[in-house]
C-alpha positions as CSV (number, residue, x, y, z in Angstrom):
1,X,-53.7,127.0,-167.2
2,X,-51.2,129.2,-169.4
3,X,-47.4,129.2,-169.8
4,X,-45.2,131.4,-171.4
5,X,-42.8,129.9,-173.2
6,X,-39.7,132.2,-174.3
7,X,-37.1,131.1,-176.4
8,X,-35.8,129.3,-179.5
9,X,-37.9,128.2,-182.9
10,X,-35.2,126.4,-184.9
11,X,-35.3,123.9,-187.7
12,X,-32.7,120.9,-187.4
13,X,-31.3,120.9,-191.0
14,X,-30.4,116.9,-192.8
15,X,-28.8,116.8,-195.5
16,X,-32.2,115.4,-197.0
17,X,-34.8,116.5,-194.5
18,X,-35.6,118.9,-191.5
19,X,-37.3,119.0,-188.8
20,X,-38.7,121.6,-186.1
21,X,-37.5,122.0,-182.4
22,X,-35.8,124.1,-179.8
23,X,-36.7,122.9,-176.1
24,X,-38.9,126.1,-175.5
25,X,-41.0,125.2,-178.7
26,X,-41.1,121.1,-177.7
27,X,-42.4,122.2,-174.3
28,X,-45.2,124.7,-175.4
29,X,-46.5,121.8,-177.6
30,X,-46.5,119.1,-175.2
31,X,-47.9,121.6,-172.4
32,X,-50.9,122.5,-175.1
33,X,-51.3,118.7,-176.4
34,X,-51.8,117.8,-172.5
35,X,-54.6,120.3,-171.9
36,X,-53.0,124.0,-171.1
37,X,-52.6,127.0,-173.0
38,X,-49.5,127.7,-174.3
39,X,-47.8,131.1,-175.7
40,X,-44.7,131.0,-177.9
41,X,-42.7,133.9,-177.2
42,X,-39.9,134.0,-179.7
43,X,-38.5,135.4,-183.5
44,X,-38.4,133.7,-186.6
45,X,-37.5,135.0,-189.6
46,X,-39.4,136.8,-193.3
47,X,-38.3,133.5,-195.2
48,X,-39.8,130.2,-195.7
49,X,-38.7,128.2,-192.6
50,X,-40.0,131.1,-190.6
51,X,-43.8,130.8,-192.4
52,X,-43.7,126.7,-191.9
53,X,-42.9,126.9,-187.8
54,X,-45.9,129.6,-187.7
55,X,-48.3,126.8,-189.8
56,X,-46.6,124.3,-187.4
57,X,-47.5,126.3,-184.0
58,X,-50.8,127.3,-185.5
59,X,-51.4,123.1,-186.2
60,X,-50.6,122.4,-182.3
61,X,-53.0,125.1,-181.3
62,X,-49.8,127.2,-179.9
63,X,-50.5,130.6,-179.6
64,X,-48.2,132.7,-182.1
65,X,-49.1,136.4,-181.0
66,X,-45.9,136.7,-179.2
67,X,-43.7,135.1,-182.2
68,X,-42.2,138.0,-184.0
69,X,-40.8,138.3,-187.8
70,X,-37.2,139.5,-188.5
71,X,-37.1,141.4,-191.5
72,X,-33.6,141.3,-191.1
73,X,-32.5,137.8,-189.7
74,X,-33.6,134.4,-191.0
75,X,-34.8,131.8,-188.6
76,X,-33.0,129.7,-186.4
77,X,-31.1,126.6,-187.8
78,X,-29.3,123.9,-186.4
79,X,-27.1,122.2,-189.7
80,X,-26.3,119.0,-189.1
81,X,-23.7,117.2,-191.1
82,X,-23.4,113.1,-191.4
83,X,-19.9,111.8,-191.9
84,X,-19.1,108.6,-193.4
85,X,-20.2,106.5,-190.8
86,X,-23.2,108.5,-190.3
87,X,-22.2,110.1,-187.4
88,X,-23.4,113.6,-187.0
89,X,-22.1,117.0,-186.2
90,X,-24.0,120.4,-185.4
91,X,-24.0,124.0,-186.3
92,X,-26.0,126.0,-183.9
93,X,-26.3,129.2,-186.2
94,X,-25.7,132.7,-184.2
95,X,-27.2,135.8,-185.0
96,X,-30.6,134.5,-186.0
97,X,-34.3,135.7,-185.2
98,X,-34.6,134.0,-181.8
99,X,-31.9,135.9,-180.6
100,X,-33.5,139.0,-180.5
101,X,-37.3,138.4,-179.2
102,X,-39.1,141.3,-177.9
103,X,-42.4,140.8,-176.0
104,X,-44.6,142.9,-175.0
105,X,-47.1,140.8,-172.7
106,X,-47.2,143.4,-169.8
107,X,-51.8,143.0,-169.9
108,X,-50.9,139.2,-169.8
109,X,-51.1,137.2,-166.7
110,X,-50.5,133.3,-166.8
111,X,-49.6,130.7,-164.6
112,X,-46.3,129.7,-165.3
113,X,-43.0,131.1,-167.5
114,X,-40.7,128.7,-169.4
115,X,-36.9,129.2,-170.5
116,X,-33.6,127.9,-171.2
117,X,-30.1,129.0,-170.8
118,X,-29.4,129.3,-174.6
119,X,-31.9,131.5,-175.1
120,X,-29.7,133.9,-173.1
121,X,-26.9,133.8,-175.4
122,X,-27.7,136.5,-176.5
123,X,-27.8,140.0,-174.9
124,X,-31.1,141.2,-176.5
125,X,-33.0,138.2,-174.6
126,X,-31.8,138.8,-171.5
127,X,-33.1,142.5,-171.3
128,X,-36.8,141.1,-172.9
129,X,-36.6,138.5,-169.9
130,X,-35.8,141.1,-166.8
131,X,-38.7,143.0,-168.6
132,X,-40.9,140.0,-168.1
133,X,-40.3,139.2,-164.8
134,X,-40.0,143.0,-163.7
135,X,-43.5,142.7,-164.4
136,X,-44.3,139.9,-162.3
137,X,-46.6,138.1,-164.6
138,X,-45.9,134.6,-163.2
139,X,-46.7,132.5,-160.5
140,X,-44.4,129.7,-161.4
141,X,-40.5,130.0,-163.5
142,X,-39.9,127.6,-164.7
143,X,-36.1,127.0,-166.2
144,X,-34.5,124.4,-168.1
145,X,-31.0,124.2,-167.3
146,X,-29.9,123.1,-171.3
147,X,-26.0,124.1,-171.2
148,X,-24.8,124.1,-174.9
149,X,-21.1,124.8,-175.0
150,X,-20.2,127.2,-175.6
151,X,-23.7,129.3,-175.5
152,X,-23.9,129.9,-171.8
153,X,-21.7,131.7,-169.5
154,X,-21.5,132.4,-165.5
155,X,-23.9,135.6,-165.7
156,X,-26.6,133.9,-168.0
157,X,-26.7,130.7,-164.9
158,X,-26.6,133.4,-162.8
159,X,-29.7,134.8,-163.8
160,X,-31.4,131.8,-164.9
161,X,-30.8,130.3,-161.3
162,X,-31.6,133.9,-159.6
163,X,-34.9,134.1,-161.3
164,X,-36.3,130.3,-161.4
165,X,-38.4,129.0,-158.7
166,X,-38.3,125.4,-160.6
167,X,-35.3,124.3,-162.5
168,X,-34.8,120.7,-164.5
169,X,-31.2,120.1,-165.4
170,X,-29.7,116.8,-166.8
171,X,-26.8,114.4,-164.1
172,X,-24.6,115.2,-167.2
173,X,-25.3,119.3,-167.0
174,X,-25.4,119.1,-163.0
175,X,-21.3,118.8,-163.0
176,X,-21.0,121.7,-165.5
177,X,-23.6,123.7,-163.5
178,X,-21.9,123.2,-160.3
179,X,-18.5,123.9,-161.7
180,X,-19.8,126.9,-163.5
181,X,-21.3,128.7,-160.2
182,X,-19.2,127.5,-157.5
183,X,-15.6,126.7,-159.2
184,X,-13.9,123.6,-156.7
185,X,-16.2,125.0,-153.8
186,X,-19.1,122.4,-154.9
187,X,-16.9,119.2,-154.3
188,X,-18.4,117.4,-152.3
189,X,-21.2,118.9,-151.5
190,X,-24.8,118.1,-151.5
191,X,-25.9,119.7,-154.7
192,X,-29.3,120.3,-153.9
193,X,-28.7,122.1,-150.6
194,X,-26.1,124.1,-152.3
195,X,-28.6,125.2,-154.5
196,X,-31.6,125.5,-152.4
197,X,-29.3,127.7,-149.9
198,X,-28.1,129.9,-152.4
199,X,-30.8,130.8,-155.1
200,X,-33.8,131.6,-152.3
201,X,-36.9,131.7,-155.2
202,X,-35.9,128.3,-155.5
203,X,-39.0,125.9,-154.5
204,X,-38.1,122.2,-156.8
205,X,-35.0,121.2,-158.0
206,X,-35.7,118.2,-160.6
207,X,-32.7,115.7,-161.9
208,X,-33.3,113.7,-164.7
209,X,-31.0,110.9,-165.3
210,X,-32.1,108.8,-168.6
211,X,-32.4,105.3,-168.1
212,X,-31.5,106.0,-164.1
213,X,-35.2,107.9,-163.5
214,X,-35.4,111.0,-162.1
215,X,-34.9,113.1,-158.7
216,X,-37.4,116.2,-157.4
217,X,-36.5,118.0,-154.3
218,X,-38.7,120.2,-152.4
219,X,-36.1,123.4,-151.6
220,X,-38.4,124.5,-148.6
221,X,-39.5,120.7,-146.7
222,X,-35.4,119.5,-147.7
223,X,-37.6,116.6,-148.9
224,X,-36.4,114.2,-152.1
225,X,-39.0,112.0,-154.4
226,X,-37.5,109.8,-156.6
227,X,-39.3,108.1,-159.6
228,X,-37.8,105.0,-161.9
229,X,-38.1,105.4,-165.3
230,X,-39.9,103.2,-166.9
231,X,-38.5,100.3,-169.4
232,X,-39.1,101.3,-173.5
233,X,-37.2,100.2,-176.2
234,X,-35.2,103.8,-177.2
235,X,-36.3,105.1,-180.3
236,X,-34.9,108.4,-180.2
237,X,-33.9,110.6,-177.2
238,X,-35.0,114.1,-178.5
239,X,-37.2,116.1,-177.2
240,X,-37.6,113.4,-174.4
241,X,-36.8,116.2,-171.7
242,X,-38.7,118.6,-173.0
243,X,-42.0,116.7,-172.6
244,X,-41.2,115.8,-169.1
245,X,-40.8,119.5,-168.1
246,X,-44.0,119.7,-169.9
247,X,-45.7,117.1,-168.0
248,X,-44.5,117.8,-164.3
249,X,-45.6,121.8,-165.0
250,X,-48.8,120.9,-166.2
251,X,-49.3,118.0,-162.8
252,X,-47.7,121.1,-160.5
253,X,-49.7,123.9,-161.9
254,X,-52.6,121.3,-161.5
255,X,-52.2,120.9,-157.6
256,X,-51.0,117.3,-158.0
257,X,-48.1,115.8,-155.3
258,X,-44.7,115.8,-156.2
259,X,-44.7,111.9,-156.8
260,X,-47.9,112.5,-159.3
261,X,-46.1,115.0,-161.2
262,X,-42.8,112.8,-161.3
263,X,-45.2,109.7,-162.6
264,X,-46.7,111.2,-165.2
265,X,-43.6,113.1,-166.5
266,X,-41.7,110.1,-166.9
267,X,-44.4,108.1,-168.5
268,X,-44.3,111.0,-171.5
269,X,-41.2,111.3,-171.9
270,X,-40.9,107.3,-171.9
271,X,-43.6,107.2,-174.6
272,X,-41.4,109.8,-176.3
273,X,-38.5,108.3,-176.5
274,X,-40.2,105.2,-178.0
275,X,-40.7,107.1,-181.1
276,X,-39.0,108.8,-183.9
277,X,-40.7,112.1,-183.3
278,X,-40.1,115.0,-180.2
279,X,-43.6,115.6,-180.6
280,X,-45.4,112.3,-181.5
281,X,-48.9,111.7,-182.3
């Protein structure tokens, strides 16, 4: 199986460490450490951070020929800043290599495409993106609904929501969604059929809600699965979502059940979160 993954390579910036992520990047690894082929579309840039993420890809067997270098840009940082009582604050830097990818994969065919909505703050990502899908590579679209105020907008929803036949999106990001598309038109309304009866490449809606377990609904049999999530002492949260898309793609794309792929994406991203690391050993 291969997936395309488009989007972000950033490095989380301590005061005394750092760390690599981006959602896009978490998921290609997970996807790849499970079994599948993964391909890391995205920019970093000429400068040291930008050589480390390619040695870090290259570790995870990722595939890098669709990672470009900015000679221009450096590569994508998150600075995070602790006050006195350690608690932190985040500077999503703009302008940086991942917000101008270009790829060129039009000989390419794989299973599956991967992205989030901050990857299209950015104008330059969005024309890359139609050029993708113009091309019809995919089987599967997969979209992770990861609304970062104030990097999204209506038109970059739009799109994502136009486009996806599988989106995962957070009880926290489903209000915000809603809002977002429909204005006061979504109160009180089922949000799934909303969806399903607006966006008509929609085939799975999937709800994660932490400690709560998780929802998947199948947009064509109006049919909901719902999984617990399983008990973990909660080590860290991050990159806990991203290996859940990871591991219901790789279930779907493997002709598993809904309930299978909900099972065995909440026992990753349980795991997960029971370690310091969004990509543990």
């Amino acid at each position: 199986m291969r997936i395309l993954s488009f989007g972000e390579i950033l490095w989380d910036v301590y005061p005394d460490d750092k760390c690599i992520g981006g959602a896009p990047l978490n998921f290609a690894v997970h996807f790849c450490k499970l079994g599948g082929h993964s391909y890391m579309a995205s920019a970093i840039g000429e400068d040291d951070l930008g050589k480390q993420a390619i040695q870090k890809l290259k570790s995870w067997n990722v595939n890098t020929d669709y990672v470009n270098v900015d000679k221009q840009l450096q590569t994508g940082q998150c600075i995070v800043k602790l006050d006195e009582k350690g608690i932190p604050t985040y500077n999503l830097l703009r302008n940086v290599a991942y917000d101008h990818i270009e790829c060129r994969a039009e000989n390419e065919q794989f299973d599956a495409l991967y992205f989030g909505t901050l990857s299209l703050r950015d104008s330059d990502n969005l024309i890359s993106l139609k050029n993708l899908l113009k091309n019809n590579l995919f089987k599967e679209v997969f979209v992770d609904v990861n609304i970062r105020p104030p990097f999204y907008s209506k038109d970059s929803i739009l799109f994502a929501l136009d486009n996806a036949t599988i989106i995962k999106i957070s009880d926290e990001e489903l209000p915000i969604l809603l809002k977002t598309v429909y204005g006061d038109l979504s109160d009180g309304k089922n949000a799934f059929s909303l969806l399903s009866e607006s966006f008509h490449n929609l085939k799975m809606i999937i709800l994660t809600m932490g400690e709560k377990g998780s929802v998947a609904y199948d947009c064509k049999n109006t049919q909901k699965y719902e999984m617990r999530a399983k008990k973990v002492t909660v080590v860290s949260t991050v990159g806990a979502g991203d290996s859940f898309s990871a591991a219901f793609m790789y279930s779907y794309l493997s002709g598993k059940n809904i309930e299978e792929c909900l099972r065995e994406a909440s026992e990753l991203s349980a795991f997960v979160v029971s370690q310091k690391d969004a990509i543990p050993e």
